[in-house]
N, C-alpha and C positions, 0 to 999 in steps of 0.2 A: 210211591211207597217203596221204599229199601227193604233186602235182607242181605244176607252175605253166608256164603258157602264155602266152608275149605275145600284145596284142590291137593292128590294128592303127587308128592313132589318126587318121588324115584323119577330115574331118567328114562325115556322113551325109547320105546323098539325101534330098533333100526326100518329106514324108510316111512316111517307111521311120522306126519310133519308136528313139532309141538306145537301144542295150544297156547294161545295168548296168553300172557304172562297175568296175574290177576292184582287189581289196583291196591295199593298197600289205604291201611283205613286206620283212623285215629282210635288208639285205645281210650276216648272219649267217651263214645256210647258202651264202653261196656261197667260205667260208674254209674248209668240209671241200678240195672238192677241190684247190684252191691250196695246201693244205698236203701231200697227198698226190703233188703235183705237184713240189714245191720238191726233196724226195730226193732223188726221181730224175734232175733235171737235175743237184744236187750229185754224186751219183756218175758221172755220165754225163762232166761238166766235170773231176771230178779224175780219173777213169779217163783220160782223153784227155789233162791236164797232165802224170800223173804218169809217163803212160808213151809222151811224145811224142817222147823221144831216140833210142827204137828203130824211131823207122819211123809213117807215119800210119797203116800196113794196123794193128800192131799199138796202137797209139793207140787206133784206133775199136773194133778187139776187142773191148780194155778196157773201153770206153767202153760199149758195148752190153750187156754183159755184167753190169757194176756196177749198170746202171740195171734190167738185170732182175731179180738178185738184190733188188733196195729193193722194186720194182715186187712180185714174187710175198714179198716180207715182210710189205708191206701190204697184200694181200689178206688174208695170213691175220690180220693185226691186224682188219681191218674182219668180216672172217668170225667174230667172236669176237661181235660186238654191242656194244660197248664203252659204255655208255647215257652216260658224257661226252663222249664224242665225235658221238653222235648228233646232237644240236643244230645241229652246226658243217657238218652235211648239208640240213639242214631235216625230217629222217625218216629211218627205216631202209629206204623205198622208194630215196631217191635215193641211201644210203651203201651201198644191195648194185647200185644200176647203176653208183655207179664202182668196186667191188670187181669187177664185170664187166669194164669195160673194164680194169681193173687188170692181170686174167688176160690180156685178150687182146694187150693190149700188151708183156707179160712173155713170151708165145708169141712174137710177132714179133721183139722182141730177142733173144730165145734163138737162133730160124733164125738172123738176122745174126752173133750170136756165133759160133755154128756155121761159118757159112762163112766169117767172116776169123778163123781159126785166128791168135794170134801165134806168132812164131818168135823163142822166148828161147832153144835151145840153147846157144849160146856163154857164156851169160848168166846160165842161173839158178843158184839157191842150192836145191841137192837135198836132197829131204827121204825119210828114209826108207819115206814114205806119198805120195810123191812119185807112183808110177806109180799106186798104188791109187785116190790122189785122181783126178786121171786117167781111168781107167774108171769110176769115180762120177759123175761128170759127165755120161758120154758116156751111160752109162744113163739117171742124170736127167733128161739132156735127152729120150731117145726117149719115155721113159713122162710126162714131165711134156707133153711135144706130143700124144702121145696124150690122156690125160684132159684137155689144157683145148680140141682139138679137140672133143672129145665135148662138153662142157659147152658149147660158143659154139654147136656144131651139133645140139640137141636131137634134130629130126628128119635121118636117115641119109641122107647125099645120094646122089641117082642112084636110089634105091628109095623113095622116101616117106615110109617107115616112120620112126616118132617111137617114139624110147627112154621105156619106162615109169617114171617120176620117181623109182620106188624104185630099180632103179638107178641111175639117172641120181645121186641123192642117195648110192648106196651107194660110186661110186666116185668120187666127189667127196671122201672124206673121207679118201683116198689123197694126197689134194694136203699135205701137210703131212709125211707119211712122205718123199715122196719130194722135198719141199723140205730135209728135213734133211739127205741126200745132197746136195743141190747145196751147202748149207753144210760141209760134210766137205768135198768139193771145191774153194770157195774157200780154206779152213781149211788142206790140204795141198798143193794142188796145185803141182807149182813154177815159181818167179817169180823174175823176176832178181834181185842181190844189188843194196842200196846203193839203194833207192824211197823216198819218202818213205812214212811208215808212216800218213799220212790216211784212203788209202784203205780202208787192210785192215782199221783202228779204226770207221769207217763201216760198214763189209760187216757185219763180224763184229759189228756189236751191233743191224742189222737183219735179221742172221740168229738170231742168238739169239732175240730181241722174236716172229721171227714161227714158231719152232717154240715159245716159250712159247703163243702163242698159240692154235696149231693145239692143244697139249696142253691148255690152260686148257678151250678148248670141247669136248675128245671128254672129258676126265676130271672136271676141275671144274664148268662151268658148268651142267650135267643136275643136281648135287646142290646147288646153291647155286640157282640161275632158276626150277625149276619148283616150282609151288604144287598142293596136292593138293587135289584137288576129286570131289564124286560128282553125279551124274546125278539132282536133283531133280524134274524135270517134262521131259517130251518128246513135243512135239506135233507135224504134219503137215499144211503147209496147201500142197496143191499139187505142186512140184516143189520147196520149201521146207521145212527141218528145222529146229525153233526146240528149245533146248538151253537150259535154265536149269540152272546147277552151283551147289553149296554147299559153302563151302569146308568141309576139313576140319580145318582147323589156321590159323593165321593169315591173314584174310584179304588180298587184294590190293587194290592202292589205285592208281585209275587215273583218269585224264580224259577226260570224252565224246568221242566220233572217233577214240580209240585204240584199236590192236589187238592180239592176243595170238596165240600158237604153242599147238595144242591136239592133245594125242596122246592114246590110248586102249588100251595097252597091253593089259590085259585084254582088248578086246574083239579084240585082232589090227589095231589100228591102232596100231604104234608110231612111225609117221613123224609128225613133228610139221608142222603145216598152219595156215598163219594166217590168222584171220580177225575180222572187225571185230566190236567187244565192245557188241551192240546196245542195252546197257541202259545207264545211270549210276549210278553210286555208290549203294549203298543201306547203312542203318546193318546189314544180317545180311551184308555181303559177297559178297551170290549176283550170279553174272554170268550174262548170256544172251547166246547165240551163233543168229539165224539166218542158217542153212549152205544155198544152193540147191543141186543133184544136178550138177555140173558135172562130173565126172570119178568116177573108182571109187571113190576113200576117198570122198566126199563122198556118191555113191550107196549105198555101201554102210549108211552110218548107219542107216536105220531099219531095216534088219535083224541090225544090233550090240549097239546101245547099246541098254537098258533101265534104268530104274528106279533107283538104286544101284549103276550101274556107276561104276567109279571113272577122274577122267578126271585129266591133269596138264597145268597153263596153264602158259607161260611168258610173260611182258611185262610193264607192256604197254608197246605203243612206238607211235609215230607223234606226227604233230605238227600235224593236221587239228584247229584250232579255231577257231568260227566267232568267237568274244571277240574275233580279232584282228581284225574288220571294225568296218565302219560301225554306223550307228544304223537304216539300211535293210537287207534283206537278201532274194535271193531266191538260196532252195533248191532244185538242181533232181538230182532224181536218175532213175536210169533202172533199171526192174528190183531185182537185190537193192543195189544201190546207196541202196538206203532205209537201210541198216542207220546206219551213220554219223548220218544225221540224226533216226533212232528213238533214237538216245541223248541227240543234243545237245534235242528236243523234251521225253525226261523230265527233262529236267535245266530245262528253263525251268519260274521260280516267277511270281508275280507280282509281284515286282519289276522283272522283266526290262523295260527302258523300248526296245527297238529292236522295232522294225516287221518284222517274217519274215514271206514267204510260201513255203510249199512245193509242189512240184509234181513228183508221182511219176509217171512215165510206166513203163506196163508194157502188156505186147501183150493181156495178158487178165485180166479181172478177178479172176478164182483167182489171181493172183501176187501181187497189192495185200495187203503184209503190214503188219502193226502200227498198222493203223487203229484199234482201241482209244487206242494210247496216244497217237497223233494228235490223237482226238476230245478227249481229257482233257487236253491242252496247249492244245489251243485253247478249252475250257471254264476251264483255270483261268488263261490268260493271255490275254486279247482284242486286243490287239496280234500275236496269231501268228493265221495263217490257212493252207491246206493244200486240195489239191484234186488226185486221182488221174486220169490220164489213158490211158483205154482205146485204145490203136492202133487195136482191129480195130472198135470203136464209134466210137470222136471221131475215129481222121484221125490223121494226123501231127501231130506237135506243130511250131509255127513259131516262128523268132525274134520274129513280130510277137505269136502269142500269149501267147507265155511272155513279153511283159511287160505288153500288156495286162489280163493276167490280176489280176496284182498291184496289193491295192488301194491302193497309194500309185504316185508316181513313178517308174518304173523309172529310169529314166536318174540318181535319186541314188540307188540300191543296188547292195550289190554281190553276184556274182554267184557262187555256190557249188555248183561240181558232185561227182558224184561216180556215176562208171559206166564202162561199155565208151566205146571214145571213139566211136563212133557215133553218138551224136545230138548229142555236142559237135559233132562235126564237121559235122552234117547242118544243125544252127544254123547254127552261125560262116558256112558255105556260103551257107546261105537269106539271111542277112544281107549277106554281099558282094556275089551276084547283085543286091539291091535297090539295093545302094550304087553296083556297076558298078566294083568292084575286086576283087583278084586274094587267092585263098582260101590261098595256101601261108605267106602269113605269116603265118597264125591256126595252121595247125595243128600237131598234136602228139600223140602219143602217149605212156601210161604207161612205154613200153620207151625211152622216147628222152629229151634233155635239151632245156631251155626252149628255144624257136627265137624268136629275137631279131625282131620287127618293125622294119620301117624308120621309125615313127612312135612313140613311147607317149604315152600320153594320161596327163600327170602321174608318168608313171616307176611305171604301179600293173600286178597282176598279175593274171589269174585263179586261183584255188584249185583245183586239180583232185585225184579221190582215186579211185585205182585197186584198185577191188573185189578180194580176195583170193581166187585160184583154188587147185584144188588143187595145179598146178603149180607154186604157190609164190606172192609176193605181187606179180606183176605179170600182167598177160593180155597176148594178144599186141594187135599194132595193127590188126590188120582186114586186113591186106596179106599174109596167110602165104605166097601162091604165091609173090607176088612176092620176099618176103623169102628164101623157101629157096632160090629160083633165085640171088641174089646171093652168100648163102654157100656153096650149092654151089658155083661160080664161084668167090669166094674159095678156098674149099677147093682146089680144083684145080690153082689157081695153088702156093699151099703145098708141096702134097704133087709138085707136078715141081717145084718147088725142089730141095725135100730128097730126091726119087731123083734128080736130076739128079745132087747131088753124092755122093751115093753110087755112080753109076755111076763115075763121076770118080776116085774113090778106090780102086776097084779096081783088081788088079793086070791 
């Protein structure tokens, strides 16, 4: 799973060495969200032209309203995985954060819709599902505020307590039931006579698209995506599960640094869980997966899975490769963050003409996984080089050594991470202090989107790849207290909104 992070580009304090240069990246992926963006101001502008005769309160109604039907259509389009559209994101790490904010701004328009009620009595053309569309609506709206409250607020504000993903996942797949009602409600509801008919042509075929959609993923997508695999070897090194599958039927065909959705239905894991596909292409099709103990599905593995248990992949997706860099290159991962570059390593031959060095940082020598297949990239490629970095032995890792290290020029390579943003961040930091500038334009988190520096050096970017948790395929950003405290707050504000005006409307 990709993100990318501006660096920022003033020039370096004397004697402090520069950081590798950061890989320049196709303004490609930044045509997902600008497309998903374009709808909904289209509904948003003719909701407000077409129905600006009656009033601006009703005007903006409209206007609100339209944009969050498109808005929760395209969630469920993006909720689908749609692998041509992927691309136009950079990964399916950054097309499920705007399928997030997708939700949460389809929430917030809703509220608004809700409270500027229009007023077409005099006006509309009555249908005889006229009242029923009507209370469809009003339902859709309280349960659709409900489940995408839950899904923005994992953990339950005021109490601590964090929803267990299996729910969390089970009532998430209510969003598409109860989107179909809000389209029954656009569909019936009544509207004045004599509109231009743009709007309702718009509505109604991003409503269709996104209950096709919700349907494609619960009915078809399970028997068309997943490939059937069984449990050839399963080993235990540490806090670490390493999983080699063998296909059963047609293998899958994938690229190093991609990742796949892995369930185990037999064994009582039917929730599907992604994670990075540690091996490369091999001519029998077996894939390896090491999984570290980070939540319950993932603890639970070595007391599931055995020998010929049968498991089912879905993917693969992501869009983490290093081909797109330079002819230098430093690899820096943290913990199981190796996984990603355990594959791009088996995959180097001797051909490979770019200079890599690696450098795995983990707090204790028991976590340092795949050094077999390390040791044999750098025997059969001499150009690759690789060196593990023990926390509780060597020390912290610095910006000055992670490029010292490397035995070419840091400052012409580029720089590829992949882990908790923690020691990105502990970098980027070490490095500013030396420089004697200011650390918030470097950072970033896997939950958040690129943060723009006021300088770039060449318009180029960092690579960054957010380790797959059981939670799904982003972790959080190191900040939880802080983050729950804002959406509680947020919450707050919400929920007296909406009893606000329910007091209101009482008799």
């Amino acid at each position: 799973m990709t993100d990318a992070v501006h660096r920022a580009g003033d020039v370096p304090a004397p004697g402090f060495p520069t950081l590798p240069r950061l890989p320049v990246m196709s303004p490609l992926p930044m045509m997902g969200p600008l497309l998903v963006a374009l709808p909904c101001l289209l509904a948003a502008l003719l909701g407000f032209n077409t129905y600006a005769p009656y009033g601006a309160d009703a005007a903006l109604g409209i206007a609100v309203g339209a944009a969050a039907v498109v808005a929760m259509a395209q969630t469920l389009i993006l909720a689908a995985r749609p692998p041509l559209v992927e691309p136009l994101f950079g990964g399916l790490d950054r097309m499920y954060r705007v399928h997030k904010w997708l939700g949460i701004s389809a929430m917030v328009l809703m509220i608004l819709h809700q409270q500027i009620e229009p007023d077409f009595e005099r006006t509309v053309r009555e249908t005889g599902l006229g009242g029923l569309g009507a209370e469809a609506g009003e339902l859709a709206f309280n349960a659709l505020l409900a489940l995408i409250a839950v899904s923005w607020f994992r953990r339950l504000p005021f109490i601590g307590l964090e929803i267990p993903y299996q729910i969390w996942r089970f009532s998430h797949r209510f969003m598409g039931a109860l989107f179909a009602i809000v389209v029954f409600h656009q569909f019936f509801v009544d509207m004045p006579t004599g509109v231009d008919p743009s709007l309702s042509m718009l509505l109604n075929t991003f409503g269709i698209a996104g209950v096709a959609a919700w349907i494609f993923t619960e009915l078809v997508a399970p028997q068309l995506r997943r490939r059937e695999f069984t449990v050839s070897e399963i080993s235990h090194t540490g806090d670490t599960t390493t999983l080699k599958l063998s296909p059963k039927g047609r293998a899958m065909r994938w690229r190093p640094g991609q990742f796949a959705f892995v369930r185990a239905p037999e064994a009582g894991l039917s929730e599907p869980h992604p994670f990075t596909i540690t091996s490369a292409p091999r001519p029998d099709g077996a894939l390896t997966f090491s999984i570290r103990a980070l939540g319950g599905w993932t603890r639970s593995l070595p007391a599931t899975l055995r020998t010929g248990t049968r498991v089912q992949v879905e993917g693969p997706y992501g869009r983490f490769d290093f081909r797109k860099g330079g002819a230098r290159q430093i690899w820096l991962a943290d913990g199981i963050g190796i996984t990603p570059f355990l594959a791009w390593a088996e995959s180097l031959t001797e051909a490979e003409r770019r200079d890599i060095h690696l450098v795995h940082c983990v707090w204790t020598q028991e976590q340092a996984i795949g050094l077999e297949t390390l040791r044999a990239a750098a025997a059969r490629n001499p150009r690759f080089s690789f060196e593990v970095v023990v926390t509780t032995r060597d020390g912290r890792l610095t910006a000055e050594r992670l490029i010292s290290a490397a035995p070419f020029a840091g400052k012409d390579a580029d720089l590829w991470f992949c882990g908790p943003t923690g020691l990105k961040d502990g970098i980027l930091k070490d490095r500013t202090r030396c420089r004697g500038g200011s650390a918030s334009s470097s950072s970033n988190s896997p939950e958040k989107g690129p943060v723009t520096s006021p300088r770039q050096p060449c318009g180029s970017r960092l690579r960054l790849l957010a380790p797959l948790s059981p939670a799904g395929p982003f972790l959080p950003d190191g900040n939880l207290k802080r983050k729950s405290l804002r959406r509680q707050q947020a919450l707050r504000s919400v929920l007296q909104i909406v009893f606000s005006r329910r007091k209101e409307t009482l008799p």
